[in-house]
C-alpha positions in Angstrom: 47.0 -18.1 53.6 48.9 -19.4 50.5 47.5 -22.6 51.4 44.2 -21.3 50.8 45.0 -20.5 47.2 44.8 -23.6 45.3 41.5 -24.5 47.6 40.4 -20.6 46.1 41.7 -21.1 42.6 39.9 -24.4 42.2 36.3 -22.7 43.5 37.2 -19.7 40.9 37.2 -22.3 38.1 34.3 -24.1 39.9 32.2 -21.1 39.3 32.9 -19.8 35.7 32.5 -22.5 33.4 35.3 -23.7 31.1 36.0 -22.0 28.6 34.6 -18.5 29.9 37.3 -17.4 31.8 39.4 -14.2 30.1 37.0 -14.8 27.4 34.9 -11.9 26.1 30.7 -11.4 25.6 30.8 -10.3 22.3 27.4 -8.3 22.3 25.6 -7.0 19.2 23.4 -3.7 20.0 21.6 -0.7 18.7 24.0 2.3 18.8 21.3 4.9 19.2 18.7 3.3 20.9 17.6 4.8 24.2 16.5 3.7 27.0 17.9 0.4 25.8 21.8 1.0 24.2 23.8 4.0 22.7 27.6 3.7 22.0 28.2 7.8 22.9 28.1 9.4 25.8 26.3 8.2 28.9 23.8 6.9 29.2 24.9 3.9 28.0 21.5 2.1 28.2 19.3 -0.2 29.8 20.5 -3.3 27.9 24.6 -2.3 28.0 24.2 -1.8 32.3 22.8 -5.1 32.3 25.6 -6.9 29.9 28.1 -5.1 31.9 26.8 -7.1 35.0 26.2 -9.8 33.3 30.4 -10.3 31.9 31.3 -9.1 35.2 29.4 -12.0 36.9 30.6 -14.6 34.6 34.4 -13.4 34.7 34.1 -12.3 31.6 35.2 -9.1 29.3 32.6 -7.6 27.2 32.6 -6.1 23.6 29.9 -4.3 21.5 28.9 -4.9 17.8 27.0 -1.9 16.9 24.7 -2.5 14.8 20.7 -1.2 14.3 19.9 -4.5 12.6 17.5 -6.0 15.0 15.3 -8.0 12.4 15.3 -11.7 11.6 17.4 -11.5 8.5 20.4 -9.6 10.7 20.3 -11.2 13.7 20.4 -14.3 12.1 23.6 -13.1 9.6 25.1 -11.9 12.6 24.6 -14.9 15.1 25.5 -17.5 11.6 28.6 -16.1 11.1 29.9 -15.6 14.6 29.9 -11.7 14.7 28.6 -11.8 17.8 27.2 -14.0 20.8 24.1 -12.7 22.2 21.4 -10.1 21.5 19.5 -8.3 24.1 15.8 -7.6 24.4 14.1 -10.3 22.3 10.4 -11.5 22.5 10.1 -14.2 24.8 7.3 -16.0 22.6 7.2 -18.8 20.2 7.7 -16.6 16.8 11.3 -15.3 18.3 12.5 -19.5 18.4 14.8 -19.5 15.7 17.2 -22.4 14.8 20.6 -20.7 14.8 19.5 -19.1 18.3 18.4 -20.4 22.0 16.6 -17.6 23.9 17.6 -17.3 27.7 15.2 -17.4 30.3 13.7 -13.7 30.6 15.2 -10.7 32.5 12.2 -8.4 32.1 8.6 -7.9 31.2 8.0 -4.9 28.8 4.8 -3.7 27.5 2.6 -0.4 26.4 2.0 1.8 28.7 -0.6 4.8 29.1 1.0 8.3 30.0 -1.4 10.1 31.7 -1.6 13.5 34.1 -0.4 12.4 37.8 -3.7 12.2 39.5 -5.6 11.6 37.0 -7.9 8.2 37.9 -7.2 5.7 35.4 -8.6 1.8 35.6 -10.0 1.3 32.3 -9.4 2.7 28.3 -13.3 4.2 29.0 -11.9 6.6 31.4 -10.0 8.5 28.9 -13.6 9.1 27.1 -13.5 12.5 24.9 -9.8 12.8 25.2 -6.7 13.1 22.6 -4.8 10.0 23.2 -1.2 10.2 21.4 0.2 6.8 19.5 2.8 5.6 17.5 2.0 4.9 13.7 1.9 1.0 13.4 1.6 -0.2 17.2 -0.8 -2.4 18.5 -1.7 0.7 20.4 -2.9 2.7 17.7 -4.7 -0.6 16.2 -6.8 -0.8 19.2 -7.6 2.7 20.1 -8.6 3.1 16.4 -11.7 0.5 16.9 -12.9 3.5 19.1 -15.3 6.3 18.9 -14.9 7.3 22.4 -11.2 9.3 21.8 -9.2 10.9 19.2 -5.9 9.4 18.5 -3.1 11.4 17.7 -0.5 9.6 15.9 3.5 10.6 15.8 6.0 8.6 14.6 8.0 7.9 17.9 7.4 7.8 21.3 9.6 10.2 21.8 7.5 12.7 19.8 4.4 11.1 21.4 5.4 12.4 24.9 7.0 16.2 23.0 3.1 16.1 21.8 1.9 16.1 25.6 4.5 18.2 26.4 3.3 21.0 24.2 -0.3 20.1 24.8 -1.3 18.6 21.2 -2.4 15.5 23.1 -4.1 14.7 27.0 -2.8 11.0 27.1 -0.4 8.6 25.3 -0.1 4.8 24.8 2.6 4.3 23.5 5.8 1.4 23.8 6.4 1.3 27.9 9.9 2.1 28.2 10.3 4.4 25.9 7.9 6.5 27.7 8.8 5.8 30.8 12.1 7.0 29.9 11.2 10.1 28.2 8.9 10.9 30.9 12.0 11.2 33.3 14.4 12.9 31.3 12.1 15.0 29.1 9.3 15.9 31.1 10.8 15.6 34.6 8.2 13.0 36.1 5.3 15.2 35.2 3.2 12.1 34.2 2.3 8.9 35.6 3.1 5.8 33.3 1.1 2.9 34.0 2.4 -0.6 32.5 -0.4 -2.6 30.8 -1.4 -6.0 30.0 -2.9 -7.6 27.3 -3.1 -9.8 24.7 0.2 -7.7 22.1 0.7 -5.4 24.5 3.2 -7.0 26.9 5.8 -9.3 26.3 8.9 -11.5 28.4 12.2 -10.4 26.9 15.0 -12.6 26.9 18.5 -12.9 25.5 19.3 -14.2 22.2 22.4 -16.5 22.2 24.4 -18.4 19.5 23.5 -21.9 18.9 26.8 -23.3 19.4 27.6 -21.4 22.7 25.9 -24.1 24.7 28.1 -23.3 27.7 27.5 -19.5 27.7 23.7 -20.2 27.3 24.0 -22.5 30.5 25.8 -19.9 32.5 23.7 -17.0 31.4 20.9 -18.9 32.8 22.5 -19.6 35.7 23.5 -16.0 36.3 20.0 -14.0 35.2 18.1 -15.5 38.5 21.1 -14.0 40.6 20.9 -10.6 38.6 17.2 -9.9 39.8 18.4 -6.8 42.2 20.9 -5.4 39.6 18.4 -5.6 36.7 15.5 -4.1 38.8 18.1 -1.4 39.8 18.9 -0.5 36.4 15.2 -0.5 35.0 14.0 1.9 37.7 16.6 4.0 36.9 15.9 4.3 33.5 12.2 5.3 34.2 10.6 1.6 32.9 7.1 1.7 34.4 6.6 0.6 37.5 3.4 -0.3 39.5 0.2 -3.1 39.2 -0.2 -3.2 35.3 -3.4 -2.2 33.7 -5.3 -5.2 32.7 -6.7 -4.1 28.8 -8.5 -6.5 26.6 -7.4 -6.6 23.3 -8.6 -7.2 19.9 -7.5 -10.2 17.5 -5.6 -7.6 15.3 -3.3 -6.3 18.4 -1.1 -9.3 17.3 2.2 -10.8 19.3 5.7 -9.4 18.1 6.7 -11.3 15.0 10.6 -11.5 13.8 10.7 -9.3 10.9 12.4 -10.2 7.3 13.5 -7.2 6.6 13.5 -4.0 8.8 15.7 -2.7 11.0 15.0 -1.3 14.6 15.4 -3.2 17.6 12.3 -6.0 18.4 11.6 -3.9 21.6 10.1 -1.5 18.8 7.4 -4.1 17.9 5.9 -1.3 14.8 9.2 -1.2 13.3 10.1 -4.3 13.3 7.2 -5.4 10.8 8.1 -5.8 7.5 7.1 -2.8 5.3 4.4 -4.4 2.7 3.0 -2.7 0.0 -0.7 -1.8 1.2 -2.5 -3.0 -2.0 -0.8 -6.3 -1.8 -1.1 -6.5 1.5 -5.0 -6.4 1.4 -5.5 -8.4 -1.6 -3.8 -11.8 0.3 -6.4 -10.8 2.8 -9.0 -10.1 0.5 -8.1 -13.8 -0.9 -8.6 -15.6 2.4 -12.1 -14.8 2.8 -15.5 -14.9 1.1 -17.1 -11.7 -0.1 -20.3 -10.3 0.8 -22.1 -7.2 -1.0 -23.0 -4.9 1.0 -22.1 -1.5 0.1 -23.6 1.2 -2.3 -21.6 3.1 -5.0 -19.6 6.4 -4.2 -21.8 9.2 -5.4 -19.5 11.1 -8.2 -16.5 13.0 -7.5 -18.0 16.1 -9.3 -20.8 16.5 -6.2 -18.4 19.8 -4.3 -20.2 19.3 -1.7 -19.5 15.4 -0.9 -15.9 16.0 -1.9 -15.1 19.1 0.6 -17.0 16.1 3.4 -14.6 13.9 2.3 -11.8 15.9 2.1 -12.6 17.0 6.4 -12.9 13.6 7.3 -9.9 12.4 5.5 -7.6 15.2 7.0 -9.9 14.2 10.5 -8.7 10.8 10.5 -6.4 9.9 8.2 -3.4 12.4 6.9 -1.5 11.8 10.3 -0.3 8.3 7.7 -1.0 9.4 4.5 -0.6 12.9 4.0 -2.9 16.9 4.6 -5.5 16.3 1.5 -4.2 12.9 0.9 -0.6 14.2 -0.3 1.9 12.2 0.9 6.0 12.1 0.5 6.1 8.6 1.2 4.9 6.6 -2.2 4.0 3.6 0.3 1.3 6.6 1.9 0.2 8.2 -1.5 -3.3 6.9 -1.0 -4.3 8.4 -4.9 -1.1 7.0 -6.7 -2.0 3.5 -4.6 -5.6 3.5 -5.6 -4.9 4.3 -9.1 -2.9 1.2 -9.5 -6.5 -0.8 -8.9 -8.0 0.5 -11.7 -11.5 -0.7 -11.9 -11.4 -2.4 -8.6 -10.5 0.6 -6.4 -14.1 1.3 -5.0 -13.8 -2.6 -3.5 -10.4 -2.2 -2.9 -11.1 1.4 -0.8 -13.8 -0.3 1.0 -12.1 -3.5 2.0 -9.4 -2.0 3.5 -10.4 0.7 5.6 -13.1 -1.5 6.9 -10.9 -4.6 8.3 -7.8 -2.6 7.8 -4.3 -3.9 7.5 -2.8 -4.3 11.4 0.5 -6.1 10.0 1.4 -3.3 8.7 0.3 -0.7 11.0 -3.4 0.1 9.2 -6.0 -0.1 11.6 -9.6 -1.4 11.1 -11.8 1.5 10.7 -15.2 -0.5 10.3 -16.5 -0.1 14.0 -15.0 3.8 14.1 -16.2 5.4 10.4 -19.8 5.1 9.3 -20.2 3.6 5.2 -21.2 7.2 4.8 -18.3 8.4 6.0 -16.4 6.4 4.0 -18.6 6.9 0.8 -17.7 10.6 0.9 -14.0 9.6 1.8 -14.4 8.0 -1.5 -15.8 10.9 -3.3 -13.0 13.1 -2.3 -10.0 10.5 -3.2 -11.7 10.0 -6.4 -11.5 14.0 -7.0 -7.8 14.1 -5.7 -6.7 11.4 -8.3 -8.7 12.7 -11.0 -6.9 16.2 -9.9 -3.7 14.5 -10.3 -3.9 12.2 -12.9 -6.2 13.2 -15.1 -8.8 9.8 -14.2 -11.2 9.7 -11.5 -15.2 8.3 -10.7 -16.7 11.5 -12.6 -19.5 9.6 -14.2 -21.0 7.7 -10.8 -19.7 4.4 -10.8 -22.2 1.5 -10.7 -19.6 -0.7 -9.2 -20.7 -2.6 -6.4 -17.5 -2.8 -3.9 -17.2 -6.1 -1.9 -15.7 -6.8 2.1 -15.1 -9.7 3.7 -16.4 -8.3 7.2 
């Protein structure tokens, strides 16, 4: 036997590469993040099961940087100046390349999913036709579903409000970010619906692990480990609730973009909405007002005095739009306040209106509303914001303005 131990010691060394062994896998993660990583009680997470395997594998001790910084700007200050090693749960997709990072070969394949009643027959977004589908504000999901007239979308601000909505019957359906519901679906809802993955151009993704440039080695053996870890990882992501199953093949728009690195906020990639930079809406459609030619082709609002057109405008609004920007177009959030935002365009808020509900803004979660709202529609929409600012602000269209607006659809 003690002959054996050199012959042992020597494999041990063989195995974990130089350098690794006693060494720690320094971590950085969300601390309140579930179904992915929480620093409280258990469950621990999705992400932290998997790094525990992962530093157990490689021989390794592991330690967590909390942090909820999960956009470009953090991860790269963290990665930069050595605060931590790796990140968990990045896009496996060209934008995520970064210089200061190599991403591992991928562990999982997220994407949207659609919650729907168990037995319910679902092969296409057709067969939810007349239903109240729940979204998240500024998804892909909510981009897409908004180019139909064949649903209503009801919009929350989380997933995990999405599925309270089905829960207390505000909604038939959601599509909304895959784990999440998946998750909330088992320890919410007990199983009561059936969470199909999808598939689809912004809608699914590979994720990967982010690790520090100059830990070449640790890159190497992380990639050498992941293709061992298969029964672990698929272990831990059934137990979390991911969805399981043949994905739901759904063709997508242009505007349901891939998940970009953000500059600025601050929730974990996984969350594709939040991690968009938060742009002003009026600059955000005049760059892409500027990147195309302009066409005539609607008529001026009728005025804002007209009760009747206003009290149209005002149902349609609440219909389709306060869920972002406020009941009657009042909203907390000054990047919402449709009539303070409009003011700011003086004599070019009639083109302005028009252009951007039209091709919307998807970048930063407006949807294109040309294919769903008819120019009527939005001429009494029009009417009614008109009325609101000059209820406000003392300024408004109360004469009939001649202005002809401009699109570039």
């Amino acid at each position: 036997m003690k002959g054996l131990l050199p012959f042992v010691s020597a494999l041990f060394l063989f195995i974990i590469p130089t350098g690794l062994q006693a060494a720690a896998l320094r971590v950085c993660a969300n601390p309140d993040n579930l179904p992915f990583s929480h620093d409280g009680t258990p469950p621990t997470g999705l992400y932290v099961d998997i790094a525990d395997g992962l530093a157990k594998r490689l021989g390794m001790s592991v330690e967590y940087v909390w942090q909820g910084d999960y956009s470009q700007k953090g991860i790269s200050f963290a990665l930069q100046n050595d605060h931590c090693d790796v990140y968990f749960g990045l896009p496996r997709v060209s934008e995520w390349g970064q210089s200061y990072m190599r991403l591992s070969k991928p562990f999982l394949r997220e994407s949207y999913a659609l919650v729907v009643p168990k037995g319910q027959h679902v092969k296409r977004l057709a067969d939810l036709r007349g239903e109240r589908v729940a979204v998240q504000f500024r998804t892909p999901a909510q981009n897409l579903l908004a180019t139909r007239d064949d649903l209503t979308t009801v919009t929350y601000s989380t997933p995990k409000e999405a599925m309270e909505g089905l829960a207390k019957g505000e909604a038939d359906d959601a599509f909304i970010w895959g784990p999440s519901a998946g998750y909330y679906n088992k320890v919410l809802l007990h199983n009561a619906y059936r969470v199909i993955p999808t598939r689809g151009r912004g809608l699914d993704w590979p994720v990967a692990l982010g690790v520090r440039e100059e830990e070449a080695g640790l890159y190497r053996a992380i990639n050498g480990a992941l293709p061992k870890m298969k029964p672990l990882i698929a272990r831990v992501a059934q137990a979390y609730g991911l969805p399981q199953g043949t994905p739901l093949l759904i063709t997508t728009p242009s505007a349901a973009a891939l998940p970009r690195p953000s500059k600025s906020a601050s929730s974990a990639p996984t969350q594709p909405p939040a991690a968009m930079p938060l742009v002003l809406l009026a600059e955000a459609a005049q760059a892409d007002a500027a990147s195309g030619p302009t066409t005539n082709d609607h008529s001026a609002p009728a005025s804002a005095t007209d009760a009747n057109l206003v009290e149209e405008g005002r149902v349609i609004f609440n219909s389709n739009c306060s869920h972002c920007h406020g009941p009657n177009a009042v909203a907390g959030d000054p990047y919402m306040d449709l009539p303070a935002l409009l003011r700011e365009q003086g004599p070019d808020m009639d083109s302005f209106f028009y252009h951007t509900v039209t091709n919307g803004i998807p970048s930063v979660g407006m949807p294109t509303w040309g294919p769903v709202l008819s120019h009527e529609q939005m001429r009494k929409m029009l009417a009614f914001l008109h009325a609101a600012q000059n209820k406000r602000f003392g300024i408004g269209n109360s004469t009939g303005d001649t202005t002809t607006p401009t699109s570039t659809k």
